[in-house]
PATI-673630 format. One record per residue (C-alpha): residue number from 1; x, y, z. Coordinates in steps of 0.02 Angstrom, whole numbers. Layout:
// PATI-673630
num,x,y,z
NUM,X,Y,Z $
...
//
This chain:
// PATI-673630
num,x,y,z
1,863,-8588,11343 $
2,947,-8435,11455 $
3,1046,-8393,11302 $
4,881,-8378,11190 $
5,807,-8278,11319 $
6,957,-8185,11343 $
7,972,-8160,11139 $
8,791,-8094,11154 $
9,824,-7983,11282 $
10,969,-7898,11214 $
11,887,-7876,11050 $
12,751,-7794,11133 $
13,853,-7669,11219 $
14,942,-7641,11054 $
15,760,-7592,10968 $
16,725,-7468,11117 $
17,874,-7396,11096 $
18,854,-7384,10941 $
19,694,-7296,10976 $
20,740,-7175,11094 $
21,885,-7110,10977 $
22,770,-7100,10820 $
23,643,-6992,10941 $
24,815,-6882,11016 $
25,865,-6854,10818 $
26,680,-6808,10780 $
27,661,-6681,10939 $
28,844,-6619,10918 $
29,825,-6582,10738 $
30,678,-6486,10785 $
31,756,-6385,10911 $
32,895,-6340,10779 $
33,802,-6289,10636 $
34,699,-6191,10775 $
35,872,-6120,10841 $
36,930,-6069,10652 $
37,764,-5970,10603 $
38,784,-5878,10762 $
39,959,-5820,10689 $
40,881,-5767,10527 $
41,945,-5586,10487 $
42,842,-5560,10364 $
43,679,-5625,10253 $
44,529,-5578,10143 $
45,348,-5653,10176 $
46,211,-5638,10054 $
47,23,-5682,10080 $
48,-141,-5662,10066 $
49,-235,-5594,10201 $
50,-450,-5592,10233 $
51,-504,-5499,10380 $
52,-709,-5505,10419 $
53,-766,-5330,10477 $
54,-965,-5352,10525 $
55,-1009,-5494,10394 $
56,-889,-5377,10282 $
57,-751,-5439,10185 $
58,-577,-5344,10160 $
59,-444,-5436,10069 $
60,-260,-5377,10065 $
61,-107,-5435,9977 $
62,38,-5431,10094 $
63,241,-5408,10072 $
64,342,-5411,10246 $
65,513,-5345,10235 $
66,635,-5394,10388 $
67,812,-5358,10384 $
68,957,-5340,10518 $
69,1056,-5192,10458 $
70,1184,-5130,10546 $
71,1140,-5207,10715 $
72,968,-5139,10681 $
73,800,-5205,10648 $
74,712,-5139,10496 $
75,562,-5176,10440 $
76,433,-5133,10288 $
77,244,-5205,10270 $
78,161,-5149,10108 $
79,-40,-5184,10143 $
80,-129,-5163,9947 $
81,-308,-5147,9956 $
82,-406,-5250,9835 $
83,-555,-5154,9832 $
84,-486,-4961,9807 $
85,-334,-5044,9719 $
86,-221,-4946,9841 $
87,-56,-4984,9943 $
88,-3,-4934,10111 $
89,174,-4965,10154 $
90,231,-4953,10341 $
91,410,-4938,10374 $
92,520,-4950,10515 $
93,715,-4863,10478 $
94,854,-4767,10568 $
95,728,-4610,10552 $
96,594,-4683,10645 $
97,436,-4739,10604 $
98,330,-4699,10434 $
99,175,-4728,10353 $
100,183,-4714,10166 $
101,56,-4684,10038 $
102,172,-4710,9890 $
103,53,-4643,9727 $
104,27,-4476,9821 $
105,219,-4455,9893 $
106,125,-4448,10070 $
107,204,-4488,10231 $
108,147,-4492,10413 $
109,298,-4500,10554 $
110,250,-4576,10736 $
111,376,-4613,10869 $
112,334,-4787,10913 $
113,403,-4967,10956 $
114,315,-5025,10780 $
115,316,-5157,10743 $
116,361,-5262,10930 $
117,223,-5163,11031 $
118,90,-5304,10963 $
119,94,-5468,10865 $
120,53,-5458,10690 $
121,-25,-5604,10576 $
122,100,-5566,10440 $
123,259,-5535,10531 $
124,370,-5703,10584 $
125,426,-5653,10738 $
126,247,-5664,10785 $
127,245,-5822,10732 $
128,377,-5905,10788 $
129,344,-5823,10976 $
130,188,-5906,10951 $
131,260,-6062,10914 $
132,368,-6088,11058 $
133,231,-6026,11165 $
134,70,-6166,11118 $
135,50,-6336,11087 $
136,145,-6416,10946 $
137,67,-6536,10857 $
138,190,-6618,10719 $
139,89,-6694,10557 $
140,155,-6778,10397 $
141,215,-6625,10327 $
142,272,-6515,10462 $
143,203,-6426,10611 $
144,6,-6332,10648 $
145,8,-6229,10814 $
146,-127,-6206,10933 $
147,-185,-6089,11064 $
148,-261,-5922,11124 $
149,-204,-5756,11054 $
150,-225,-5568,11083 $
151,-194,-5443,10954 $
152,-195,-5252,11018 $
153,-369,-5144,10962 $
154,-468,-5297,10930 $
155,-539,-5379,11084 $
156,-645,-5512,10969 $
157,-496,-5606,10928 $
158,-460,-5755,11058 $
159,-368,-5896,10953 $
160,-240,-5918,10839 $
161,-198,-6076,10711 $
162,-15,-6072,10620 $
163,41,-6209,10515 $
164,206,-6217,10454 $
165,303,-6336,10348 $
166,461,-6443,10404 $
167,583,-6313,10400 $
168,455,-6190,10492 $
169,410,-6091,10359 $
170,248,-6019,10379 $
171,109,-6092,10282 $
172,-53,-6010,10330 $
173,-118,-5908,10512 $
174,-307,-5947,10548 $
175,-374,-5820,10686 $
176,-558,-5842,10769 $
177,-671,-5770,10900 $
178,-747,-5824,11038 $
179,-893,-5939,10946 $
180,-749,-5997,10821 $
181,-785,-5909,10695 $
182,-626,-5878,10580 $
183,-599,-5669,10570 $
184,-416,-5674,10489 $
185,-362,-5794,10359 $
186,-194,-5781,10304 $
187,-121,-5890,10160 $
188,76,-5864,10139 $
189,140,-5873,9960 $
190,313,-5850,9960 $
191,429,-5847,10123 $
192,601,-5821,10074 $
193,755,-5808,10218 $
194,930,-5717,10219 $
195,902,-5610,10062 $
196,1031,-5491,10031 $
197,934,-5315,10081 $
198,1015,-5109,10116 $
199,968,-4991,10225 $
200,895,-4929,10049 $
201,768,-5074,10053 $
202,703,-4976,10169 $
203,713,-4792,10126 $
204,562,-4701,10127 $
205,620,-4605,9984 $
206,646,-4767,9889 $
207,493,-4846,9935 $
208,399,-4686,9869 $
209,492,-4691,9706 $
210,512,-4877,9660 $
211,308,-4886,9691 $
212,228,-4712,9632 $
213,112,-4708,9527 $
214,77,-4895,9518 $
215,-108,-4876,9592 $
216,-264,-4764,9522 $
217,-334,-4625,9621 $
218,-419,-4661,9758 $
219,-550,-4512,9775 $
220,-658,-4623,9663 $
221,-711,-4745,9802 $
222,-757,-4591,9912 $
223,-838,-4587,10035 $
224,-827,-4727,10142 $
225,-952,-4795,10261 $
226,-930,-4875,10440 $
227,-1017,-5056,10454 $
228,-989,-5052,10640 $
229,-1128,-4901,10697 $
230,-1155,-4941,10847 $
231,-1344,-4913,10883 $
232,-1325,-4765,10745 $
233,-1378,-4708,10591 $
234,-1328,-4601,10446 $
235,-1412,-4420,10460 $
236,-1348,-4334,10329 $
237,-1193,-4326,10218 $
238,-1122,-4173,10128 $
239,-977,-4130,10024 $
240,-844,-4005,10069 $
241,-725,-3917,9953 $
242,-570,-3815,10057 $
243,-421,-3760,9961 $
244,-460,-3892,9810 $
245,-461,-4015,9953 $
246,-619,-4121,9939 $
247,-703,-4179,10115 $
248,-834,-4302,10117 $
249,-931,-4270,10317 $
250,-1037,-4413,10372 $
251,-1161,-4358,10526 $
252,-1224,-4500,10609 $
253,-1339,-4480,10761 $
254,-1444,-4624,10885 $
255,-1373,-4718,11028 $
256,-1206,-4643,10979 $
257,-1199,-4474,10900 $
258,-1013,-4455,10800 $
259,-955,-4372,10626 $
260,-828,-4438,10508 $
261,-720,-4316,10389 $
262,-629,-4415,10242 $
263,-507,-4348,10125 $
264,-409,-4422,9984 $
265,-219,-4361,9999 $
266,-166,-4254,9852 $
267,-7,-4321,9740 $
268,150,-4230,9772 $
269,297,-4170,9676 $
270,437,-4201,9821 $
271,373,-4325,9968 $
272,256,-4212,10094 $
273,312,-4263,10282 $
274,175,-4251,10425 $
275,245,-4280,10587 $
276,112,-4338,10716 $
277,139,-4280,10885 $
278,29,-4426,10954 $
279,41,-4620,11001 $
280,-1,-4727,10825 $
281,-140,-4816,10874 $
282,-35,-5012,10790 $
283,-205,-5091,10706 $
284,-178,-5264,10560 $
285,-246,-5162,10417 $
286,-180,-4968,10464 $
287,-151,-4868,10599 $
288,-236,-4736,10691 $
289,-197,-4575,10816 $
290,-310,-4493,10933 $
291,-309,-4323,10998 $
292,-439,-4273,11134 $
293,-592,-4334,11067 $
294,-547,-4349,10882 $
295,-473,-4511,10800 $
296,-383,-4514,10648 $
297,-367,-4652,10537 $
298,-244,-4691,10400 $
299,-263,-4827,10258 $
300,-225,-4815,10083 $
301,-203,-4637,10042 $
302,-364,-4589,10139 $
303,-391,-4516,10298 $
304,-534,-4532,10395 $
305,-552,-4408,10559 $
306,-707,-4467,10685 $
307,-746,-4347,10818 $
308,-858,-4397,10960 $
309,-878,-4327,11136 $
310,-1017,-4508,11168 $
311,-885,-4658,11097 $
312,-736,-4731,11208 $
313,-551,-4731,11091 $
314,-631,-4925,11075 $
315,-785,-4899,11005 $
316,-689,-4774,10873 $
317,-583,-4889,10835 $
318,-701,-5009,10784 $
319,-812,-4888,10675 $
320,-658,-4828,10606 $
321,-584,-5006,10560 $
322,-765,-5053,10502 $
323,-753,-4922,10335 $
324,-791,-4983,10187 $
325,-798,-4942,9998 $
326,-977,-4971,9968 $
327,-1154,-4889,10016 $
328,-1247,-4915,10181 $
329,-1386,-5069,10182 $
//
């Protein structure tokens, strides 16, 4: 009878030890593949990206560059607007910092920590950071992270969702509000890791000629309106021609009196470089500078200029983000 027991009681150790190795494969195996996609010097994301702006929908198509060359960390996002069928390319190289318009041979320089001053929806580090930060919860086919999230310039997002597959590839970022409400959907198409990339994968001269003239003008969708008014309404709107350089100047006037300038670039023969002398305002969808009480904001090939001695740099922000191609309601 002992031995039975005895028989039992060994086997039963046997099965938790069984156990507890299956469970240290399953965590260790984690840890490594977590370990070898921290070492990745290089890889190329692709997604879809929905952002709501005030019951407003912008869609994107998004292409994240990432590659260690040279010891140094390079990066290109290309942001193409659906709805003025425009693309925006942001680069990060041993010059510094750029924002391209690649149909007009338009470039903006900033000196700035772009793109590690803020985390980004379509940018793995991000990811991954966020990852080893929240709760883990594994599921049949890989991994969905949970937890609360702040994203520089927009103070409505609070949480964050990332799933990712086995081998922690991304798979899609939800990002909500307060009430839950999702604000930034982001569906990843393609992630692909260690691809062979230059320092010329990231040459703004490159960039400019590899993608010019792949997108119509975008004077067409002139002007843009702001959804975000802020107590305000539209006054009056006029048309401005200087030195064949169309201006479209939106007054608006109420609880907040402001005025927005847009221009469409022009299309260069040889790449046109504006340095700004300014800190780039890092948004998802663009970026922005401010000077004393005027804001400047850049997205695909237009820029918008708000000045405004009654709104804070936050409330310019968020009219500014807020323009879109369509009329007022």
């Amino acid at each position: 009878m002992n031995k039975k027991y005895i028989t039992i009681g060994g086997a039963v150790v046997v099965a938790i030890v069984c156990i507890f190795a299956v469970f240290k494969m399953t965590t260790h195996s984690f840890k490594d593949v977590l370990k070898d996609v921290k070492n990745y010097k290089s890889y190329e994301l692709v997604c879809s990206m929905d952002m709501l702006e005030n019951d407003e929908l912008k869609s994107y198509q998004v292409t994240t560059t990432y590659g260690l060359v040279d010891e140094n960390a390079y990066y290109k996002v290309e942001l193409y607007d659906k709805s003025l069928n425009q693309s925006q390319v942001i680069v990060r190289n041993a010059d510094g910092v750029f924002v391209l318009t690649p149909s007009l041979n338009q470039a903006f320089q900033f000196k700035s920590e772009w793109p590690n001053n803020s985390p980004k929806p379509y940018l793995y580090e991000s990811l991954i950071e966020f990852l080893e930060n929240n709760k883990v919860e594994k599921v049949n086919d890989g991994y969905i992270v949970t937890g609360d999230m702040v994203y520089e310039n927009d103070d409505r997002i609070k949480t964050q969702e990332v799933k990712f597959d086995k081998e922690l590839n991304p798979l899609y970022v939800n990002v909500y509000d307060a009430d839950g409400t999702e604000i930034i959907k982001v569906t990843v198409t393609e992630f692909t890791a260690d691809k062979e990339l230059t320092a010329d994968d990231f040459s703004q001269e490159a960039i400019m000629k590899a993608t010019q003239s792949q997108y119509s003008s975008v004077s067409a969708s002139l002007p843009l309106y702001p959804v975000a008014l802020l107590g305000s309404t539209l006054e009056n709107e006029k048309v401005s021609t200087i030195n064949d350089t169309v201006n479209h100047i939106l007054k608006f006037t109420g609880d907040k009196t402001f005025t927005i300038i847009e221009t469409a670039l022009s299309s260069q023969n040889d790449i046109n470089v504006e340095v700004i002398n300014a800190p780039m305002i890092d948004l998802i969808d663009g970026v922005a500078y401010q000077i004393d009480n005027q804001m400047t904001y850049i997205t695909s090939g237009i820029v918008c200029s708000l000045y405004s001695n009654d709104l804070s740099s936050t409330e310019m922000i968020a009219v500014l983000s807020s323009m879109q191609a369509s009329n007022l309601k």
